[in-house]
N, C-alpha and C positions, 0 to 999 in steps of 0.2 A: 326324703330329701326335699320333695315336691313343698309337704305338707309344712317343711318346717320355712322355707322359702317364704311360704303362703303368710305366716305368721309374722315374718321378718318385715316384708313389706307389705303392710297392712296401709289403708287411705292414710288414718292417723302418724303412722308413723313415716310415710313418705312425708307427707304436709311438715311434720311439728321438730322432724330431725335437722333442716335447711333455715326452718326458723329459730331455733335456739341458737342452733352454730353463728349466724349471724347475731344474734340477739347477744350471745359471749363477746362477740366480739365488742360491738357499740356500746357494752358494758364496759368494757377496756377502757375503750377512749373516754366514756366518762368519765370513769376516775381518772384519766390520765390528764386528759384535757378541759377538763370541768363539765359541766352540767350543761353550759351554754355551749357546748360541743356537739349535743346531741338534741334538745329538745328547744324548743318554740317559746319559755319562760323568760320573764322579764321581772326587773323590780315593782311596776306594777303590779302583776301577773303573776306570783311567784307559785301557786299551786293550780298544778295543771291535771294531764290526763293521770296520771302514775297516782294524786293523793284523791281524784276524782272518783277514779273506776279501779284501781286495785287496791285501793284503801276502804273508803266510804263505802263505796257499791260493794265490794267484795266483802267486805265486814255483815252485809245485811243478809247475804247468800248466805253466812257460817252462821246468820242466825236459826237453821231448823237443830243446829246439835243441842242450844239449851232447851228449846221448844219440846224436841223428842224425850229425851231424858227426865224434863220435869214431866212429862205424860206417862212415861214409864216407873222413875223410879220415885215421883211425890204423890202423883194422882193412880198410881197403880194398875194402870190401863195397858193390860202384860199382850194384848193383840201387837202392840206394837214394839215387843221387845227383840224380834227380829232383826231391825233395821236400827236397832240401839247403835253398835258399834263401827257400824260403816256410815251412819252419819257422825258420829262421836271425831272418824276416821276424820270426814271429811271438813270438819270445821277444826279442827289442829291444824291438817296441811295449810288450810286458807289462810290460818293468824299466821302461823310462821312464815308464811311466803308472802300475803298483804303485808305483815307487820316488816317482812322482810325487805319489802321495797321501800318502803321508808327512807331507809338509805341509800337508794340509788335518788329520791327528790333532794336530801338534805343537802347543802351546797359543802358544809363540810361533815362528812359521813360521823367521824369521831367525836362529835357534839349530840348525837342519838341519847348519850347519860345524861345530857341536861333536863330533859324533863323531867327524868324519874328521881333526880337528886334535889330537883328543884331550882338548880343555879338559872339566876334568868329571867325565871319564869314566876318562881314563890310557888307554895307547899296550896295556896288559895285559886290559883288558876284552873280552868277546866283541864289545860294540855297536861299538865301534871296528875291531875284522877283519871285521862284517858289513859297515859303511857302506863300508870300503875294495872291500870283493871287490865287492861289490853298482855303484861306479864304475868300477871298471877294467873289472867285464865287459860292463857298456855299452858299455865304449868298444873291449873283445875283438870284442863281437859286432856294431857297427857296421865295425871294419875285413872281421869278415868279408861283411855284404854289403855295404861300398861297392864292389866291382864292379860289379855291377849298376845301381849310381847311376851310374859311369862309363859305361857302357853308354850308360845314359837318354841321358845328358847328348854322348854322341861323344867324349870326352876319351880317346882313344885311349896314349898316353901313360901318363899317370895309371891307367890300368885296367893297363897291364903290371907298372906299381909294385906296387899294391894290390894284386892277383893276388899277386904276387909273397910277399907279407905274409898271406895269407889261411892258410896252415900253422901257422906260427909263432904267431898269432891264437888258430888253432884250439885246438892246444894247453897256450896261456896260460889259454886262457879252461873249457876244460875242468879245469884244475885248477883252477879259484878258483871250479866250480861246486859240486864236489866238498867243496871248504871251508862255501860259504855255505849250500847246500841243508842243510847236515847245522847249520852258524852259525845260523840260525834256532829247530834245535831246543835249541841249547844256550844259547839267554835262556832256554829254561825252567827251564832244572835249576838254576835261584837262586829258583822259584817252588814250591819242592815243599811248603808248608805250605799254598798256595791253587790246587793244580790235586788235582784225584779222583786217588786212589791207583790205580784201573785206567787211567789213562791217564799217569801219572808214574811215569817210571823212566829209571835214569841212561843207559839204553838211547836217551832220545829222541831227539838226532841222527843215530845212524846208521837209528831208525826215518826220519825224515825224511827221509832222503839216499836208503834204500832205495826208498821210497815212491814219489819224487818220479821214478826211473825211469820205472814204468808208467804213475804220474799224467801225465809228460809224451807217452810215448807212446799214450796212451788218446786225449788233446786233440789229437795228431796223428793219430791214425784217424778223430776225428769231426770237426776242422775242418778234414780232407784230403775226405772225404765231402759236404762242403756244400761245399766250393772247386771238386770238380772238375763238380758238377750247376752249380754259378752261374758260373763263367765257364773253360765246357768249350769256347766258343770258341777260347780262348785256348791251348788244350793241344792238343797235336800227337797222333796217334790210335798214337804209339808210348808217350807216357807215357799216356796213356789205357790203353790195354790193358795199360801193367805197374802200373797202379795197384790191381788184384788181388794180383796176386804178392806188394806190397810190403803190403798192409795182413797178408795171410795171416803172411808174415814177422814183422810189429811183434806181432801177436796168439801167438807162439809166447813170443817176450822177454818179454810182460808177463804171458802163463801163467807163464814161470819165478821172474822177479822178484818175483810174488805170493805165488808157492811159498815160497820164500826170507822173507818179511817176513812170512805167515803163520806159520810154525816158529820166528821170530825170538818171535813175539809171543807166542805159546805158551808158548816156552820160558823167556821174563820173565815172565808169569801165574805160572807153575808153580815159579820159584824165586821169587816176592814173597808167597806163598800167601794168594790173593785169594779163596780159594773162600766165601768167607762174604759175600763181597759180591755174588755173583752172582743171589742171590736178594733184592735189593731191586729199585726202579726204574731206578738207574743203571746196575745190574747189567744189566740188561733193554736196557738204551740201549747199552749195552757188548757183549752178545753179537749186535744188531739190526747194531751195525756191520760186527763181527768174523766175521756167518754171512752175511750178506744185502749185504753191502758187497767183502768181500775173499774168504772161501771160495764164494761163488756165482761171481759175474764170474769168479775164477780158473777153475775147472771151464768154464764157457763159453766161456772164452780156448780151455782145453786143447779142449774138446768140437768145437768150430766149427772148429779149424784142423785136425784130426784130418776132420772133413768135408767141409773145404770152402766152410762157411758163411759167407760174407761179410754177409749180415745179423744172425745174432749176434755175429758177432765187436762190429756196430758196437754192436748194443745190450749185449755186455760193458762196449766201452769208454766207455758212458755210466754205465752201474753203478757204475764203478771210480770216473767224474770226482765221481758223486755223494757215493763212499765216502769218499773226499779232501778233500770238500768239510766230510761229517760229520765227518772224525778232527779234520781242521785245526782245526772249530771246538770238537768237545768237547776240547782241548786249549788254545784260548783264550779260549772266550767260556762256552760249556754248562757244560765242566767246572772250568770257573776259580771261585771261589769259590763255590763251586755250593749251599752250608753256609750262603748268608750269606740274611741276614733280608732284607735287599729283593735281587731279582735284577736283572740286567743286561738290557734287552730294550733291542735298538734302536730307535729312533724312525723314522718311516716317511721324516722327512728323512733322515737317514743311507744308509736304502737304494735313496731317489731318486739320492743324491749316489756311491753306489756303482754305480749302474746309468747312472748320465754317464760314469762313470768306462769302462766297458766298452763301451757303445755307441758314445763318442767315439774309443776304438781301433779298434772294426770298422770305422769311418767314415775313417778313416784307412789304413785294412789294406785296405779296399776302394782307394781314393785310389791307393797306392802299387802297388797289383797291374794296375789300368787303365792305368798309366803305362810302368811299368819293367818288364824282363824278367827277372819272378821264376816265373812260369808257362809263358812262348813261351820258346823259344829265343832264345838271344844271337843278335846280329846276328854274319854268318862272319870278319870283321875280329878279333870277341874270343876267336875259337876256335884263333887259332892262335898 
C-alpha cells in the first residue's frame, strides 16, 4: 500500500497533475473566449510563446529521431539500435503535441486545412511544404514504431508487414526532416525587417537544419539519462552497460556538429559585418549565446568524450538544450520586433498552457513505455 502510494505521488506527478488541470481549463476559455483571452498576442505580434517554443524549439528537440535512425538503419551503426525506438517514441509524441498546439495559436482553429490544401496560401509557399512534411512524417514515424504496437498488441502478422515497411519509412521520413527542420527556418527569411540583424540571415535554415542535429541528440542523452535511472527495471543489463558507450558516441557527433554551426555562424557575422553591434545590449545577448551556449557545450562535448566523462557530457547536453532553446526564441519572440514600443511578454497563462502541453507528453511517454516494448526486449516470436 505504502509502496504503491510512493509511486502515486511521485515529484513529477505532484507538480504536472495541478498544472494540466489548470492548463484544461484556460484551454476552455480559449476557445471559448478567443485567443486574446488567454495570451499576451496582438496584430502586430501575432506569433508568440506557443509557435516560439512548442513549435520551432520543440521541433528541433524531435530532431535526434531522424538523426538515430539514419545512424542505425542507412549508416548501419547497430551500437546504437537500442535507443532506435524510444527515440523514434519520442519524436512522434513531440510532432503530435507541437503540431498539436498549432491550434491552440490559430485564431480560428478550423482554418489548420488551409495550408495543407493550399487555400490562401498557394501550393509555392514555404507554410504549405512545412504543414505537408510536418503530416507525412507523423505518419513516417508512426509506421516506424507501429512494430512495437504490434508487439503490444500480439498481432503477429501485422508486425511482419510493418517490419517490413519500417526501411522505406525510415528513409521517407529522413528526407522530409531534412526539408522541414531547415522549412521552419525559412518562414523567417520573409521577416527580415522585424527580426535583430545578429540573428537574421539568409543563412537561417540551413542554421536550423544544422542545429537541430545536436539539439536532437543533446535531448536524447538527457532523456536517455532519466529513462534509464526511472525504469531501469525495464532494460536488460546488456543495454544498460552499452548505454555509456552510446552516450560517449552521441557526445562526439554533437562535438562535431557544433563545430560546424559555430564556423557557419562566424562566417555569416563576418560577411554581414555586425561588428558595431556587438557592443550594445543585444549584442551582449548575442555573444552570451554564441560563448556560453554553443562554444562552451562544444569544448565539453569534445573535453568529456576525450575523458571519458559521462557526467559532463550530460551537463554539455543540457547547455546545448538551453542554447536551442535561447536561439529559437531570440529568432522568434526576443529578437522579433525587438525595436518596437511595447514588447511581447508572455502571459503566465500561456506558459501554463505550454507546460500542459509537455507534461501531458511525459504522461503519455510514460503510459506508452509501461506498456509496450520500447525499452525490454521484443517478445522471441518478433525476432525472427
Amino acid at each position: 500500500m505504502n509502496q504503491t502510494k510512493s509511486k502515486i505521488f511521485t515529484p513529477f506527478n505532484i507538480i504536472s497533475v495541478p498544472v494540466i488541470l489548470v492548463g484544461l481549463v484556460l484551454i476552455v476559455i480559449r476557445f471559448w473566449k478567443g485567443i486574446g483571452a488567454v495570451t499576451n498576442l496582438t496584430q502586430e505580434i501575432p506569433w508568440g510563446l506557443w509557435i516560439g517554443f512548442d513549435v520551432v524549439t520543440g521541433v528541433a528537440f524531435a530532431g535526434g529521431a531522424y538523426v538515430v535512425t539514419f545512424m542505425v538503419y542507412i549508416l548501419k551503426m547497430k551500437q546504437y539500435q537500442s535507443i532506435v525506438r524510444v527515440t523514434v517514441l519520442n519524436g512522434f509524441l513531440a510532432y503530435v503535441f507541437y503540431a498539436g498546439a498549432l491550434l491552440l495559436d490559430l485564431g480560428r482553429p478550423w482554418n489548420v486545412i488551409n495550408p495543407i490544401i493550399g487555400n490562401n496560401f498557394g501550393v509555392n509557399s514555404v507554410l504549405f511544404l512545412v504543414a505537408w512534411h510536418f503530416l507525412l512524417y507523423m505518419i513516417a514515424q508512426l509506421i516506424e514504431f507501429s512494430p512495437a504496437i504490434a508487439e503490444w498488441l500480439g498481432a503477429r502478422k501485422i508486425h511482419k508487414v510493418l517490419s517490413g515497411m519500417t526501411v522505406a519509412a525510415v528513409i521517407f521520413g529522413i528526407t522530409l526532416s531534412t526539408l522541414h527542420q531547415s522549412g521552419l527556418g525559412a518562414l523567417y527569411l520573409m521577416a527580415k525587417e522585424k527580426i535583430h540583424p545578429l540573428w537574421y540571415n539568409e543563412f537561417i535554415p540551413v542554421m536550423f537544419f544544422v542545429s537541430s542535429i545536436f539539439a536532437g541528440l543533446s535531448m536524447v542523452i538527457f532523456e536517455g539519462s532519466i529513462t534509464h535511472r526511472v525504469f531501469a527495471s525495464q532494460i536488460s543489463s546488456k543495454d544498460h552497460h552499452a548505454q555509456n558507450p552510446i552516450v560517449m558516441g552521441l557526445s562526439k557527433i554533437c562535438a562535431g556538429t557544433m563545430f560546424a554551426y559555430f564556423f557557419l555562424q562566424v562566417l555569416v557575422f563576418i560577411h554581414e559585418k555586425h561588428w558595431g553591434l556587438l557592443n550594445t545590449p543585444m549584442g551582449y545577448w548575442y555573444l552570451l549565446e554564441m560563448i556560453g551556449f554553443v562554444l562552451l557545450p562544444m569544448a565539453l562535448f569534445f573535453y568529456s568524450y576525450r575523458r571519458n566523462n559521462i557526467l559532463l557530457i550530460r551537463t554539455a547536453a543540457i547547455l546545448t538544450m538551453l542554447g536551442i532553446i535561447l536561439n529559437r526564441l531570440n529568432v522568434t519572440v526576443i529578437g522579433f520586433r525587438w525595436d518596437a514600443t511595447a514588447h511581447y511578454i508572455p502571459s503566465w497563462m500561456e506558459v501554463v498552457v505550454t507546460l500542459t502541453v509537455i507534461f501531458t507528453e511525459i504522461w503519455i511517454f510514460r503510459w506508452v513505455i509501461n506498456r509496450m516494448p520500447v525499452l525490454r526486449s521484443s517478445p522471441e516470436w518478433a525476432k525472427h
